[in-house]
LUMFI-772951 format. One record per residue (C-alpha): residue in one letter; y, z, x. Coordinates in Angstrom, 3 decimals. Each point is the difference from the previous one (the first is absolute). Layout:
RONU  code        py        pz        px
RONU     A         Y         Z         X
...
END
This chain:
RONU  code        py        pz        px
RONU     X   -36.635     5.708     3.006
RONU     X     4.034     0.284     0.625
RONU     X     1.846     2.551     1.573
RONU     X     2.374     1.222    -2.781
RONU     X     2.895     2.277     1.127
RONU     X     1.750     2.150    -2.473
RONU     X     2.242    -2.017    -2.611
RONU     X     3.130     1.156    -0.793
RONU     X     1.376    -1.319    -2.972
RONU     X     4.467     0.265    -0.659
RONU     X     1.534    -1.053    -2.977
RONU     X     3.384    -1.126    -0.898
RONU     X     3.312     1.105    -1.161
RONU     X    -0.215     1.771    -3.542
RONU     X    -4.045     0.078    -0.041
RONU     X    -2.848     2.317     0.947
RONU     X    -3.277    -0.316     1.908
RONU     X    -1.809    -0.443    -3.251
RONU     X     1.549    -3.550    -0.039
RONU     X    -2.585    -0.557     2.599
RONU     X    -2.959     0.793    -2.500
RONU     X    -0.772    -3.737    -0.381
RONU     X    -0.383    -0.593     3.641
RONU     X    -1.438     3.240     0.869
RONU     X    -3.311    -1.509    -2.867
RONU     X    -0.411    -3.084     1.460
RONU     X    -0.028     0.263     3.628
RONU     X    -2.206     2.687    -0.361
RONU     X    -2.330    -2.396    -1.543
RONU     X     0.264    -2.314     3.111
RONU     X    -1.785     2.515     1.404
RONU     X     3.118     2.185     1.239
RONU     X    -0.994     4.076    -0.014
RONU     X     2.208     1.566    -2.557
RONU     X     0.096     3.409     2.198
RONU     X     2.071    -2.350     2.621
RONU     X     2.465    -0.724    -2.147
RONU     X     3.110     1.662    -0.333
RONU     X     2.970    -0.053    -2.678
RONU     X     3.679     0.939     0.815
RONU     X     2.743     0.967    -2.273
RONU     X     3.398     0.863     0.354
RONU     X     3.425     0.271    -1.544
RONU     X     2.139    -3.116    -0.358
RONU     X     1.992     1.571    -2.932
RONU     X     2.398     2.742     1.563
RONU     X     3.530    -1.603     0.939
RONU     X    -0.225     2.709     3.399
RONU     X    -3.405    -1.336     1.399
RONU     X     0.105    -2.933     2.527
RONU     X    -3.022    -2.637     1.028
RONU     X     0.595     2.033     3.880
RONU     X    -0.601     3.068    -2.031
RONU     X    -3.029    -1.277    -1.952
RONU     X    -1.522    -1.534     3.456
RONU     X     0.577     3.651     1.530
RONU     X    -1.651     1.581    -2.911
RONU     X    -3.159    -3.128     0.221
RONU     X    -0.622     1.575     3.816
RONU     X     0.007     3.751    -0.970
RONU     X    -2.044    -1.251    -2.876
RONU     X    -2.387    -1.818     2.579
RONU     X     0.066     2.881     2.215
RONU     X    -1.638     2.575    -2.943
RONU     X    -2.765    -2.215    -1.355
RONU     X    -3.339     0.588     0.556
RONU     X    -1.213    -3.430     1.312
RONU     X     3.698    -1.104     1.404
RONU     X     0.932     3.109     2.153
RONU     X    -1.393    -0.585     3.532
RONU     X     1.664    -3.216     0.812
RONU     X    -2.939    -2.240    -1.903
RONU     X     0.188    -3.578     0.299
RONU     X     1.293    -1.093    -3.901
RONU     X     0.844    -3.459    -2.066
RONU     X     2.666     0.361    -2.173
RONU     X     0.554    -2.499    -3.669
RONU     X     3.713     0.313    -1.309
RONU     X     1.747    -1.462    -2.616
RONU     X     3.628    -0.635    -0.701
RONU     X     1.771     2.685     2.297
RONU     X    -2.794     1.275     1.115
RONU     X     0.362    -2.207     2.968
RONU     X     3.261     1.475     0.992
RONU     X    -1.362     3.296    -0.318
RONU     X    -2.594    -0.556     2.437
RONU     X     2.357    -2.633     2.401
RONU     X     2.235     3.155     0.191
RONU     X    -2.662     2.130     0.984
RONU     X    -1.511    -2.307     2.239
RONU     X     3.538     0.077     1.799
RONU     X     1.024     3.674    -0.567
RONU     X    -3.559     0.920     1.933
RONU     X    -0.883    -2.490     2.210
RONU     X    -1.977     1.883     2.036
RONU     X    -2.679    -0.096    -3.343
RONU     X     0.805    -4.001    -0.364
RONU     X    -3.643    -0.142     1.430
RONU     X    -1.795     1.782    -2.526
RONU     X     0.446    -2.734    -2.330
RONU     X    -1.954    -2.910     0.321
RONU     X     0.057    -2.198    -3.401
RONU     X     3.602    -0.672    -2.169
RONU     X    -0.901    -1.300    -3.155
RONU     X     3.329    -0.645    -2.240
RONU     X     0.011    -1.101    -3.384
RONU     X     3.210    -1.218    -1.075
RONU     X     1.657     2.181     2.272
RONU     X     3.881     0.720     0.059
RONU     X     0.453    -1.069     3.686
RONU     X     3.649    -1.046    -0.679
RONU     X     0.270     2.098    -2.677
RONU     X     0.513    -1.611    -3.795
RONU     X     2.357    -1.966    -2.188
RONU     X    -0.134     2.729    -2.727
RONU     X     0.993     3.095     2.254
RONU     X     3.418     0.093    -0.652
RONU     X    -0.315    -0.194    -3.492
RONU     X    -2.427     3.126     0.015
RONU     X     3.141     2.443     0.247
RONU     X     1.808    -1.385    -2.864
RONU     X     0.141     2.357    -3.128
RONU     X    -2.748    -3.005    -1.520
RONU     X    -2.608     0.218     2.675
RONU     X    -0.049     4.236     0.054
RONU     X    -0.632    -0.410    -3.457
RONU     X    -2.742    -2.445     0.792
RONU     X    -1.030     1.491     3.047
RONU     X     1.008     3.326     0.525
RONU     X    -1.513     3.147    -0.543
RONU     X    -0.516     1.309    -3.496
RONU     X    -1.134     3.565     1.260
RONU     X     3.279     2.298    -1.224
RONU     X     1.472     1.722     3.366
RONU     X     2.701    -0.261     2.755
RONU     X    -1.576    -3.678     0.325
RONU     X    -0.071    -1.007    -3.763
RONU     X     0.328    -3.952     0.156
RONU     X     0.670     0.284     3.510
RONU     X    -1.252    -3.883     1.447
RONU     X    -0.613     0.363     3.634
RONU     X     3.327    -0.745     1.461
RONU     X    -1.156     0.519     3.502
RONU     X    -2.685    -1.891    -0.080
RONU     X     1.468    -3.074    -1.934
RONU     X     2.714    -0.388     2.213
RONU     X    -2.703    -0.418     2.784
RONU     X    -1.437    -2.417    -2.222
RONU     X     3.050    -2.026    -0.654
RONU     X     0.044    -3.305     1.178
RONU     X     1.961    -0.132     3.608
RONU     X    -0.001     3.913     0.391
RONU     X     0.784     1.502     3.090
RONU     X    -3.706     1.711     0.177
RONU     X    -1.647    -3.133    -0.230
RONU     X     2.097    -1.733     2.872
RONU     X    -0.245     2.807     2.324
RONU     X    -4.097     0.188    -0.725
RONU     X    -0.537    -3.560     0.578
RONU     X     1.574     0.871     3.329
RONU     X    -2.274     2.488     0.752
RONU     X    -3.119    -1.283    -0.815
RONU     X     0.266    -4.207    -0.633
RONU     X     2.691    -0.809     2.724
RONU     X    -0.990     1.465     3.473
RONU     X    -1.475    -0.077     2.690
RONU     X    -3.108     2.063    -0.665
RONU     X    -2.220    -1.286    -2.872
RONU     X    -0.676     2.522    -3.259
RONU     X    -2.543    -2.154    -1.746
RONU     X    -2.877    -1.892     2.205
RONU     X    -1.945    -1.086     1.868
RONU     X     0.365     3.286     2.666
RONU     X    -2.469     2.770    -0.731
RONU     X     2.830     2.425    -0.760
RONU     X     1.780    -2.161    -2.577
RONU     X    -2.025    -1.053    -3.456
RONU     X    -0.577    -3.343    -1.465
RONU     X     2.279    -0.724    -3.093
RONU     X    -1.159    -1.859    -3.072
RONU     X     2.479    -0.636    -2.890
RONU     X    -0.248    -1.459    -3.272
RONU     X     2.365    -1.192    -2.741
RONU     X    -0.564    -1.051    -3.331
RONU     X     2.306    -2.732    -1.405
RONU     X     0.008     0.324    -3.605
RONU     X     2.757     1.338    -2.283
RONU     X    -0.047     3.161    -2.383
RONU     X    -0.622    -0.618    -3.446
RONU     X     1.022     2.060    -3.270
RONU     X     3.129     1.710    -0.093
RONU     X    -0.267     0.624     4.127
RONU     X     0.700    -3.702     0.285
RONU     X     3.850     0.616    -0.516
RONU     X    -0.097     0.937     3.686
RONU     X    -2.041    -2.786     1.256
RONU     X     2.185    -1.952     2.563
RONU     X    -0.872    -3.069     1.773
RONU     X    -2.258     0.195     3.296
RONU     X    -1.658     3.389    -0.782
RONU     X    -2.560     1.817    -1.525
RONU     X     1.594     1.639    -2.499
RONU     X     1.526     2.653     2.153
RONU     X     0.005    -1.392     4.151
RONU     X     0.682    -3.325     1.531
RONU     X    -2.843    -1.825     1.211
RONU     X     2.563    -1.115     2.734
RONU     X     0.438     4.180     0.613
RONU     X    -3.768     0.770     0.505
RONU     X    -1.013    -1.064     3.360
RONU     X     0.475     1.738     3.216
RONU     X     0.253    -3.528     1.783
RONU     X     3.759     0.690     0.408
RONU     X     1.710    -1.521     2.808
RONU     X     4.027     0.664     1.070
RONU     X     2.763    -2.304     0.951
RONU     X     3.346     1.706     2.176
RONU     X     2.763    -1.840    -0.057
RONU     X     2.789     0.638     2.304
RONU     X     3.692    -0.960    -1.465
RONU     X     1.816     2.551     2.081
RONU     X     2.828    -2.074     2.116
RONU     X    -0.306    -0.072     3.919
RONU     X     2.245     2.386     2.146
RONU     X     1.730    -2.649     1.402
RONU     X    -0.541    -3.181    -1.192
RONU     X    -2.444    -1.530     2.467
RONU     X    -3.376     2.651    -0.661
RONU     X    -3.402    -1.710    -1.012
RONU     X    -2.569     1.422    -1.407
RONU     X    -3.198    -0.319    -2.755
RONU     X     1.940     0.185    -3.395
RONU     X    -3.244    -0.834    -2.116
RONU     X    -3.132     1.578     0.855
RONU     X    -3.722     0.651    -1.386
RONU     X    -0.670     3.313     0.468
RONU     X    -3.790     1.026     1.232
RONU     X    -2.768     0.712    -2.525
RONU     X    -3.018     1.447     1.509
RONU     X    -1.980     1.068    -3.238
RONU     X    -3.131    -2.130    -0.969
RONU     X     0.892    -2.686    -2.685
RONU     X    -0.030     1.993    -3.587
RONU     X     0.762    -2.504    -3.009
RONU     X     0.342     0.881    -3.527
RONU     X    -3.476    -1.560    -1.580
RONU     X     0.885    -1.135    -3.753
RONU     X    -2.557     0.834    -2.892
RONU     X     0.784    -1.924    -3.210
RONU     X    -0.437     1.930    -3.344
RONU     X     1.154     3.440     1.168
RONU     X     3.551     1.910    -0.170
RONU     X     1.052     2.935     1.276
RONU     X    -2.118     2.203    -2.085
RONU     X    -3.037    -1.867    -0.585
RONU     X    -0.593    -0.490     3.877
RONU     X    -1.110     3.837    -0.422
RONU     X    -1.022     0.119    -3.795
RONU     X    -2.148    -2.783    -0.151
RONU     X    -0.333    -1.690     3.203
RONU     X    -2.168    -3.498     0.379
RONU     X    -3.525     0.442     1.540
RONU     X     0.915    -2.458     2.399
RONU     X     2.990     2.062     1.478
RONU     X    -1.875     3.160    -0.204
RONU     X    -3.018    -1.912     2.128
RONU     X     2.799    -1.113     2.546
RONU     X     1.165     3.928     0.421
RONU     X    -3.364     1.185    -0.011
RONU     X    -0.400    -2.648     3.324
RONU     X     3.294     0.933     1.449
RONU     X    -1.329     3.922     0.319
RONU     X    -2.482    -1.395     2.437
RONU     X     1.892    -2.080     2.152
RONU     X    -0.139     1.744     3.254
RONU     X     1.057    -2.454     3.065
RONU     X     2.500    -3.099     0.422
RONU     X    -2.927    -2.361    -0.356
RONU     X    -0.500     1.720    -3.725
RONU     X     3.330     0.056    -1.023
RONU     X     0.991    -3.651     0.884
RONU     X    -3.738    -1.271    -1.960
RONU     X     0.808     1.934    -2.727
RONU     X     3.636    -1.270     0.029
RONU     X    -1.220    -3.355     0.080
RONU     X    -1.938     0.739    -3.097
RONU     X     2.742     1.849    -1.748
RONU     X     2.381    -3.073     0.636
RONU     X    -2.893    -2.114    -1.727
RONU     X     0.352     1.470    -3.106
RONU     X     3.196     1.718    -0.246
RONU     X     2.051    -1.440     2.470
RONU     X     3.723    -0.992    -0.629
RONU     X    -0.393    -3.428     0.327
RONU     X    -2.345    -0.256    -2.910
RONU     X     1.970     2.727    -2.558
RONU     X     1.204    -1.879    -2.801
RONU     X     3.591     1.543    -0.202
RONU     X     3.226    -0.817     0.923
RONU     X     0.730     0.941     4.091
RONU     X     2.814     2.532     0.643
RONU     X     0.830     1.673     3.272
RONU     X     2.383     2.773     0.652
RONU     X     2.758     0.926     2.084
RONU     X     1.553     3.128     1.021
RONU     X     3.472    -0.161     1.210
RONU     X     1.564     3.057     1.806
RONU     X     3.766    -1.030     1.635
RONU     X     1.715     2.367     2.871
RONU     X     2.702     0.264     1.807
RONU     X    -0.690     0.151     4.298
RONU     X     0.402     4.133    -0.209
RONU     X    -2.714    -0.431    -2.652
RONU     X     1.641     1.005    -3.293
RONU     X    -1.335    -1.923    -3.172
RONU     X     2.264    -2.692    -0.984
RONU     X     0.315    -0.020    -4.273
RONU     X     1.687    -2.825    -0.584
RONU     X    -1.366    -3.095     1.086
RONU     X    -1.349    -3.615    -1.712
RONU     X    -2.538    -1.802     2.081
RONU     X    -1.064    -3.636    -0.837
RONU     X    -2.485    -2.367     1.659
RONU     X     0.964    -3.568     0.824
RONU     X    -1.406    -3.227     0.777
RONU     X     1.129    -3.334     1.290
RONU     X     1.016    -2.322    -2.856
RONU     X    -0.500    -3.118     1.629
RONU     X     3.263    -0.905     0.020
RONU     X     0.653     1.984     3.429
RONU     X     0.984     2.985    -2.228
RONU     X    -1.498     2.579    -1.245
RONU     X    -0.833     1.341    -3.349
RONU     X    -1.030     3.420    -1.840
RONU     X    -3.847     0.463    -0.419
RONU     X    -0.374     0.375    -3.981
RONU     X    -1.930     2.716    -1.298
RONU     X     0.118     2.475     3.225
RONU     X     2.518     2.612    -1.337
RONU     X    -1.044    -0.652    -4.116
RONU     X    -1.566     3.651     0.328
RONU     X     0.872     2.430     1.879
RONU     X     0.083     4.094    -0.373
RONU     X     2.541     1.914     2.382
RONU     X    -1.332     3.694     0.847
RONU     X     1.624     2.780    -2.131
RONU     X     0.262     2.540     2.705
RONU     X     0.978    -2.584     2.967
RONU     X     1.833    -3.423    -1.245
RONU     X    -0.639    -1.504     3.485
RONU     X    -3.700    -0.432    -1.027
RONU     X    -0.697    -2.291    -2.334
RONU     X    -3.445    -1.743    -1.131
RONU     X    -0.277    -3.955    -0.577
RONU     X    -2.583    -1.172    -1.991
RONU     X    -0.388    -3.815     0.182
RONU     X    -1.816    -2.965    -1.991
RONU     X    -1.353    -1.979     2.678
RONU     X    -1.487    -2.427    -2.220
RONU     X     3.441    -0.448    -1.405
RONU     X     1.416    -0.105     3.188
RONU     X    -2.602    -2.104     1.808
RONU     X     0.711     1.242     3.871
RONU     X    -2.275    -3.201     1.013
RONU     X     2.612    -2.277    -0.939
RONU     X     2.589     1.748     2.061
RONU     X     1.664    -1.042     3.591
RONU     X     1.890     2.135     2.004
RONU     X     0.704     3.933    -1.142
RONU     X     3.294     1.757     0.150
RONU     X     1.002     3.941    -1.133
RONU     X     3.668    -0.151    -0.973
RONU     X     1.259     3.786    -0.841
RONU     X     3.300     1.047    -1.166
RONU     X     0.916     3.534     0.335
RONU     X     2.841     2.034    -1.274
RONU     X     1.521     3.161     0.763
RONU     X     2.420    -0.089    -2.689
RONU     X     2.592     1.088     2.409
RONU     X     2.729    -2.301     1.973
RONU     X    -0.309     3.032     2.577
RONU     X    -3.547    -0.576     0.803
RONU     X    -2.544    -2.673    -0.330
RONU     X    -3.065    -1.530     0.969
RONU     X    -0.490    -2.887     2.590
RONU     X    -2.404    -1.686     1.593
RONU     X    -1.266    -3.414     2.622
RONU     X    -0.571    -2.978    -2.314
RONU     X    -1.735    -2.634     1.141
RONU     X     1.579    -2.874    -2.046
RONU     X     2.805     0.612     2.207
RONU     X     0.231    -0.522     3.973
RONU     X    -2.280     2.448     1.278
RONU     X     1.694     3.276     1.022
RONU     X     2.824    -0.499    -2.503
RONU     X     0.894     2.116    -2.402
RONU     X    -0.035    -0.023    -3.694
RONU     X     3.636     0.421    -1.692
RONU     X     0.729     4.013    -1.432
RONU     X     1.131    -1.368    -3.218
RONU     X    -2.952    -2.108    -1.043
RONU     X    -3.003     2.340     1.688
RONU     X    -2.611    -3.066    -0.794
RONU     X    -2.663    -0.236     2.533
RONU     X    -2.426    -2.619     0.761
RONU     X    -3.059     0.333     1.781
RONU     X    -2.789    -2.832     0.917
RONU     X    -3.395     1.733    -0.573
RONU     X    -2.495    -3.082     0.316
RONU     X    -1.192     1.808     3.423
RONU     X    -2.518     2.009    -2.598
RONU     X     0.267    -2.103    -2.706
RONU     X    -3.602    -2.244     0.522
RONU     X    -1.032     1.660     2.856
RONU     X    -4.364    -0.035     0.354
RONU     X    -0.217     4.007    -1.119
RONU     X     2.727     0.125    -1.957
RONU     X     1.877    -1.740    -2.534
RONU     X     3.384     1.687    -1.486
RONU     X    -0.927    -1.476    -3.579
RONU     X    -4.201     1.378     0.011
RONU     X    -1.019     1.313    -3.894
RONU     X    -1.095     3.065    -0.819
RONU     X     1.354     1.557     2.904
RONU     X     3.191     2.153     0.793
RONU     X     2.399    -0.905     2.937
RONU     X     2.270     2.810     1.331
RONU     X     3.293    -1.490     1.454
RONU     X     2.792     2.286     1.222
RONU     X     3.225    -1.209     0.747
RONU     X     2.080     0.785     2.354
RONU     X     3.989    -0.498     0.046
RONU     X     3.104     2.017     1.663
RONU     X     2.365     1.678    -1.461
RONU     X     3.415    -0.205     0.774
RONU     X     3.562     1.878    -0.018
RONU     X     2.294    -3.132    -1.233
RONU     X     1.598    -1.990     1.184
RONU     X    -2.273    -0.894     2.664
RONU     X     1.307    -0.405     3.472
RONU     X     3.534     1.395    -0.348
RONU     X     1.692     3.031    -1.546
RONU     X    -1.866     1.414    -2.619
RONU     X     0.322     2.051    -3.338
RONU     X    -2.372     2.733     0.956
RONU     X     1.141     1.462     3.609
RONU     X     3.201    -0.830     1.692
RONU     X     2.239     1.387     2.753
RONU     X     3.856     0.993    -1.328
END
């Protein structure tokens, strides 16, 4: 007989626990005790409410039910931003990261979604917002969907806290739960389809699901003096167990909870009962069988998140970055089909989200990798500079052009990691100096008279 802990079950942005009905039906018939599981709701839908404020409210909330409020052990299912929700709790409260054992995401918003910034148009409150009349009449969320935009600052600084660090959040430690997640790759149909965009499910990326996120630094600031050496590209560590995005054919964004197949609800009703390292990486292996990328039947995509500062650590907003490759020719040439679509972050324009056709692109075919970025201060009083190493090294890029080249095949194909992987994101921050001009002599900031 298994050990079932409590279930707690989150929604997503604009929903309700009954949303969960469906599931709630059939893994009770799996034999899961309906008394064990438990059904969440909150509000998405006033602009003043924040996902930090919803994951405060989810632990007060945990704190007063009967069955949750002595520090049980608990699995948790979430869909859409319900994984946020419960990523910022996990990091709010760390000290209760060890009460939860099983993650089981459906579709979740990890890197938020392609449709979040159109949510606070005068269009999506009418579509979305609510219809109750009060203060909040067609009020959208605004907090919350600019949490869910893609490249926000919230999502950065969580992966940071919980997917790049020293200290693993999800597995295999006894304090840290397993995480499952699961995507569905078809479209929307009906009228919903006029917001179906390629590589998702309707609402997220299936490149934006997984937690299998990795980070790339990259150093442009220019040496002191001329002569300093140091590590300009580098991997940084990822100590969480690996957590893929498993991809179930015939499901969107809302059928995954409406009407979910009986082999996905068989493969969640396993999940609750993985218990050890040995468990997990069987019942990965099993997973990968039938729902692995490799066998989806959709196009691969893979995102990037692009944040650019300055060494004092002040967001750079205007910058272009392009990858190259050798052309065989002992030049080099533009990758096609890296920067076709890209979103830059309303509240922060030195964030910005690439999503990228790697079928189109084919990564397999390429050599060598470069980043070239040209940044602008739109000022002849200030500007931003930076080592490049097409040049000699140590030398400095002119003021006037501010184009910087950096060779990145140290991570491109290395044995963990490879900078083109689908259905992952990639965080890379940049980092570049920023200058009073001209450099090296008088300047047109501070002067003596």
């Amino acid at each position: 007989m298994p050990n079932f802990n409590p279930l707690v079950l989150v929604h997503g942005y604009s929903d309700a626990g009954k949303s969960f009905n469906q599931w709630k039906k059939r893994l009770a018939a799996l034999g899961y005790p309906a008394r064990l599981i438990h059904t969440v709701t909150y509000e998405s839908l006033t602009n003043e409410v924040s996902i930090k404020d919803i994951a405060e409210g989810f632990d007060r909330a945990l704190r007063l039910k009967v069955g949750l409020a002595a520090d049980e052990d608990f699995d948790a299912i979430v869909h859409s931003t319900g994984m946020l929700v419960i990523r910022s709790w996990l990091t709010t409260y760390p000290s209760r990261r060890s009460r939860l054992k099983r993650l089981i995401g459906l579709a979740p918003a990890t890197f938020g979604s392609p449709l979040a910034h159109t949510g606070r148009s005068t269009l999506g409150a009418l579509f979305k917002g609510r219809k109750e009349l009060g203060a909040d009449f067609l009020e959208a969320g605004d907090e919350v969907l600019q949490g869910l935009e893609l490249g926000s600052r919230f999502t950065w600084d969580l992966a940071h806290k919980d997917l790049i660090g020293k200290k693993p959040f999800y597995g295999p430690d006894a304090d840290t739960p397993y995480v499952f997640v699961f995507c569905g790759t078809a479209a929307y149909g009906g009228l919903r389809r006029l917001v179906n965009q390629p590589g998702t499910d309707g609402t997220v990326r299936l490149a934006g699901a997984a937690l299998n996120t990795r980070k790339i630094s990259i150093d442009l600031t220019r040496p002191a003096d001329g002569s300093e050496v140091r590590k300009r590209v580098q991997l940084e560590r990822w100590s969480n167990m690996a957590a893929p995005v498993y991809l179930v054919p015939g499901l969107n964004h809302a059928t995954i909870l409406t009407a979910p197949a009986d082999a996905l609800v068989a493969q969640v009703y396993s999940a609750l009962q993985v218990s050890t390292k040995d468990q997990f990486e069987s019942w990965s292996t099993q997973a990968a069988a039938q729902y692995g990328a490799e066998r989806a039947d959709t196009r691969r995509f893979q995102q990037f998140v692009v944040h650019a500062v300055d060494e004092r650590g002040d967001g750079i907003p205007d910058y272009n970055v392009q990858v190259l490759t050798d052309d065989g020719q002992g030049g080099r040439r533009e990758v096609a089909g890296f920067d076709l679509d890209v979103h830059v972050y309303g509240r922060d324009r030195s964030l910005r989200c690439f999503h990228v056709d790697l079928d189109a692109l084919k990564p397999d075919a390429l050599g060598s990798l470069y980043l070239q970025v040209v940044a602008s201060a739109h000022s002849r009083r200030v500007g931003y500079l930076g080592f490049d190493s097409s040049n000699q090294p140590g030398s400095i890029q002119s003021p006037s052009i501010n184009e910087i080249t950096i060779d990145i095949s140290s991570v491109s194909k290395r044995r963990e990691f490879s900078f083109f992987f689908p259905f992952t994101t990639t965080l890379v921050e940049l980092t570049m100096n920023r200058e009073p001009l001209p450099v090296d002599k008088a300047n047109e900031v501070c002067w003596f008279i």
